[in-house]
N, C-alpha and C positions, 0 to 999 in steps of 0.2 A: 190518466197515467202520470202527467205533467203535476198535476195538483199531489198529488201522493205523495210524489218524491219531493215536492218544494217542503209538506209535511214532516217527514223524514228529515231532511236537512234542518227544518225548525228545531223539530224535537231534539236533535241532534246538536246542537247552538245549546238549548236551552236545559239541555243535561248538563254541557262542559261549562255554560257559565254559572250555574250550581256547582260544582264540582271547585270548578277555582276557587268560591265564594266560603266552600266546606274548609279547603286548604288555605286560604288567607287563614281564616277563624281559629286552624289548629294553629297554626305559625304564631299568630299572635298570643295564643296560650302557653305554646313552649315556649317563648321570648319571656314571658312573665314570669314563668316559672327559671326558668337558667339566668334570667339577668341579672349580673354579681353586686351583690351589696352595698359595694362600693358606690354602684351608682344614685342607692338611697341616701338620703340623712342621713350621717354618720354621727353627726355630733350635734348639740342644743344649736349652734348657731346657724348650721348647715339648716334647720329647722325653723327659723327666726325664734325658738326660743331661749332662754335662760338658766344655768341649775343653778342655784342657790345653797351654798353652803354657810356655815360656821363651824369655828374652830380656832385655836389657839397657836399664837407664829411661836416657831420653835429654833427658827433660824433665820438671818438675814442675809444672806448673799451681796446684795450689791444696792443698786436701788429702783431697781426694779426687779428683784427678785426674791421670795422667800417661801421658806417651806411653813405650813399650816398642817397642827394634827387636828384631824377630822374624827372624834370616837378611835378607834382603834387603827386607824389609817392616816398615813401622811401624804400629802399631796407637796409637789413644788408651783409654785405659784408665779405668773409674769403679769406683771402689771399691765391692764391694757391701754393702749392708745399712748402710751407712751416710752421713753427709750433715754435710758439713764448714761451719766457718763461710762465710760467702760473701764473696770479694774483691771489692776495689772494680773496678766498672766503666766507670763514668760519674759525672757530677754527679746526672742523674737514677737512676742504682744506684749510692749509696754500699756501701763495703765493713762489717762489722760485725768487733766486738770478736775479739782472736783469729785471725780468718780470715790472718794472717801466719806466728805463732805454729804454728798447725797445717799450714802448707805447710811450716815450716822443720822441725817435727817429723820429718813424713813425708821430705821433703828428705835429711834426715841419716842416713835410716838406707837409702834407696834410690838416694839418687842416683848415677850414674852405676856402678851395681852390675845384676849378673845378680839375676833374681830369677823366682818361677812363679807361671802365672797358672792356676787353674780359671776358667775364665769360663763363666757361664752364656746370657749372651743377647746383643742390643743394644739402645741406647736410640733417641730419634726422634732423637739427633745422630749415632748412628753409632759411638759407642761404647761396646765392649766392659765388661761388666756381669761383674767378676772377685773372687773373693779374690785375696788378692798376698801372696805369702809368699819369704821369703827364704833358700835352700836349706839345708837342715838346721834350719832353725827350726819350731816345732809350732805356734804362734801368728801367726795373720795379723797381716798390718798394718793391717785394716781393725779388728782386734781391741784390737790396741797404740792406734792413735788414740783411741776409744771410751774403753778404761781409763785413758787419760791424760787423758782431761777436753778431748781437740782433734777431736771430732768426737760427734756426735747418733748413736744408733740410728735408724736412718730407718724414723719412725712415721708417717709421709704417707701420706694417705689410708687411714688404718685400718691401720698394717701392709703398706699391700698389698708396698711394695718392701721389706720386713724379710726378706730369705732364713734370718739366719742370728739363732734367737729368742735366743742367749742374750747378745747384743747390751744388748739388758734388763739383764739383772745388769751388766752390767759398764759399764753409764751408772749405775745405782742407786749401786754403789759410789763410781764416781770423784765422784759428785754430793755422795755421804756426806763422802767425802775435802777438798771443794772444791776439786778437781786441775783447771787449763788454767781453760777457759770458768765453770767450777763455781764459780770466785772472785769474780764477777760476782754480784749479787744476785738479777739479772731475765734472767737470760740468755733469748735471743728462738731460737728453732727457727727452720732455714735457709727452709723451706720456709713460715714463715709470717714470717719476713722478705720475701722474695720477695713473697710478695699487701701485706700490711701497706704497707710502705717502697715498692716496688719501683713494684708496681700504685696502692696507694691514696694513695699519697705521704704517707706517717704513719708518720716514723722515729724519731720520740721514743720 
């Protein structure tokens, strides 16, 4: 009678631990199936990879910035891993030293020219996050700007938007050189222009 029932309690065990084993199995199937997009790849770089475009700048914004028509599509374009002076916007956002000087840089050598883009992302404005290189050329333009002293290695927030580290060297240099912005004694990073001037209203 003792033996039956220890039976019974087995069986008993080894129904409910199938059972759970059933409902893990479905839970983890309805997790796969309901869990939101977001948490995939969203974009090439979310992915570790690259899209690769060409097309022709059809605008210059600033210098780090411009629009490229793609076939029948226009895209706005930020230059990666780097962070130009900043133009004027307002009376409340003045523009800073330079920020002309390195639109006309970039200006000259892309405007209204074919050129390719590796993009890796977007930003929260909706543009494309690219090198920009100019067909048969080995050096970006986000490269050229930097060494020319008309654009920051973008060190905001720790690095985080520096894709491309040796960015570094080649602000170190232009800095050595005094080339573009470097002429300047106190020259001010975009990005702490922006909080300083922008936000704290302290543009001295």
């Amino acid at each position: 009678m003792g033996q039956m029932k220890q039976q019974r309690i087995k069986a008993k065990k080894t129904g409910l631990s199938a059972a759970v084993i059933v409902a893990l199995i479905m839970l983890s199937w309805l997790w796969e199936q309901w869990l939101p997009d977001s948490v995939e790849p969203s974009s090439p770089a979310a992915s570790g990879e690259s899209q690769v475009l060409e097309g022709r700048v059809v605008r210059v914004a600033d210098g780090d910035t411009l629009t490229v028509q793609v076939g029948s599509q226009q895209y706005r374009i930020r230059l990666a891993s780097i962070d130009a002076p900043e133009t004027h916007k307002s009376d409340e956002q003045p523009g800073q030293p330079y920020a002309q000087a390195s639109r006309d840089f970039l200006y000259q050598r892309v405007g209204g020219k074919n050129v390719q883009l590796n993009c890796y992302e977007e930003d929260n404005y909706g543009r494309k996050i690219c090198d920009v290189s100019l067909p048969g050329q080995d050096t970006s333009l986000n490269r050229q700007l930097v060494a020319a002293g008309y654009a920051w290695a973008n060190q905001e927030k720790r690095g985080r938007f520096l894709r491309d580290k040796n960015m570094v060297d080649l602000q170190q240099q232009a800095q050595k050189n005094k080339q573009g912005i470097w002429q300047a004694p106190s020259a001010v990073e975009p990005w702490v222009w922006r909080y300083q001037c922008w936000q704290q209203r302290k543009c001295d």
